[in-house]
C-alpha positions as CSV (number, residue, x, y, z in Angstrom):
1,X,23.6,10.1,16.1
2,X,20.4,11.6,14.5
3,X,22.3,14.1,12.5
4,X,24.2,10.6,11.1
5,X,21.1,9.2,10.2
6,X,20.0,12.1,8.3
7,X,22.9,12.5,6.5
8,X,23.0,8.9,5.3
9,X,19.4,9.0,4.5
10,X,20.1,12.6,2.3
11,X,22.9,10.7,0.3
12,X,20.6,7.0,-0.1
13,X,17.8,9.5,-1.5
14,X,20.3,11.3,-4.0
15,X,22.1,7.9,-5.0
16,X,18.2,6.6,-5.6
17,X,17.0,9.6,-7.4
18,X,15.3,8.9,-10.9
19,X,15.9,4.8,-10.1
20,X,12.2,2.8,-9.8
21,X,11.5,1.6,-6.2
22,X,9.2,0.3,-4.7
23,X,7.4,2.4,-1.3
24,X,5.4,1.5,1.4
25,X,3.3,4.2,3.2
26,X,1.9,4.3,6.0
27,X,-1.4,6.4,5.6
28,X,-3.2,5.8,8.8
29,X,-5.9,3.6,10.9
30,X,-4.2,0.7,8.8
31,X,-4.0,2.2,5.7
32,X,-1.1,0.9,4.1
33,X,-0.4,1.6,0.3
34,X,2.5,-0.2,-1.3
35,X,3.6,0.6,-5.1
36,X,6.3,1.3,-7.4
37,X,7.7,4.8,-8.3
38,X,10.7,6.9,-8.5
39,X,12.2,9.9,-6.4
40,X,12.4,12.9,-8.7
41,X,13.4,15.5,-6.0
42,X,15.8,16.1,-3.2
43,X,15.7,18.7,-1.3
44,X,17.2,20.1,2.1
45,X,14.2,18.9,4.3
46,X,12.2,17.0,1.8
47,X,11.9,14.8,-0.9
48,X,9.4,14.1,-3.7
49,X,7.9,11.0,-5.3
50,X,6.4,10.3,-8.1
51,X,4.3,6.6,-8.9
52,X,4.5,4.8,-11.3
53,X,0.8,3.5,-10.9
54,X,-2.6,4.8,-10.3
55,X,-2.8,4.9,-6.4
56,X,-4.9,6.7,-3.8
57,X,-2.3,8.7,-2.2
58,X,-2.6,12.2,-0.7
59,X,0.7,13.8,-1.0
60,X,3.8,13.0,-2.8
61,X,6.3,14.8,-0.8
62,X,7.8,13.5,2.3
63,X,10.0,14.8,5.2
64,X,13.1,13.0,6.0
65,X,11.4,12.8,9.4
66,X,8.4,10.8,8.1
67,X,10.9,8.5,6.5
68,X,12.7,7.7,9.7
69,X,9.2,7.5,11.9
70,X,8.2,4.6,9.4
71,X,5.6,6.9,7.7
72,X,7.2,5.6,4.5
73,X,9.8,2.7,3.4
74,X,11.6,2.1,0.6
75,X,11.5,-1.6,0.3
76,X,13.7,-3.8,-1.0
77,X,12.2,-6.3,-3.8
């Protein structure tokens, strides 16, 4: 089931790639940072973000774990 997951989230991450979103992450002790950017890499075990705006954030590149843990959404807008 997990390896479903995954896979679905790999191909929703490609099919996104270079389109404007907008994110919510999850930075800790209620440290929540919502903004607009774009995914600009894919990889095997990771992808990257890039914003769109100035925000405090302290890494742009993201597991597919930390995406399914909640550590960051795309949301819907």
């Amino acid at each position: 089931m997990a390896s479903n997951q995954l896979t679905a989230l790999k191909e929703k991450m490609y099919d996104i790639k270079d389109q404007v979103v907008h994110f919510k992450v999850n930075k800790g002790r209620n440290k929540i940072v919502t903004f607009k950017g774009k995914v600009v890499g894919v990889y095997p075990g990771m992808f990257m973000i890039q914003p769109l705006e100035d925000i405090d954030l302290d890494r742009f590149s993201y597991s597919y774990f930390d995406y399914l843990c909640g550590d960051i959404k795309i949301i819907d807008k």
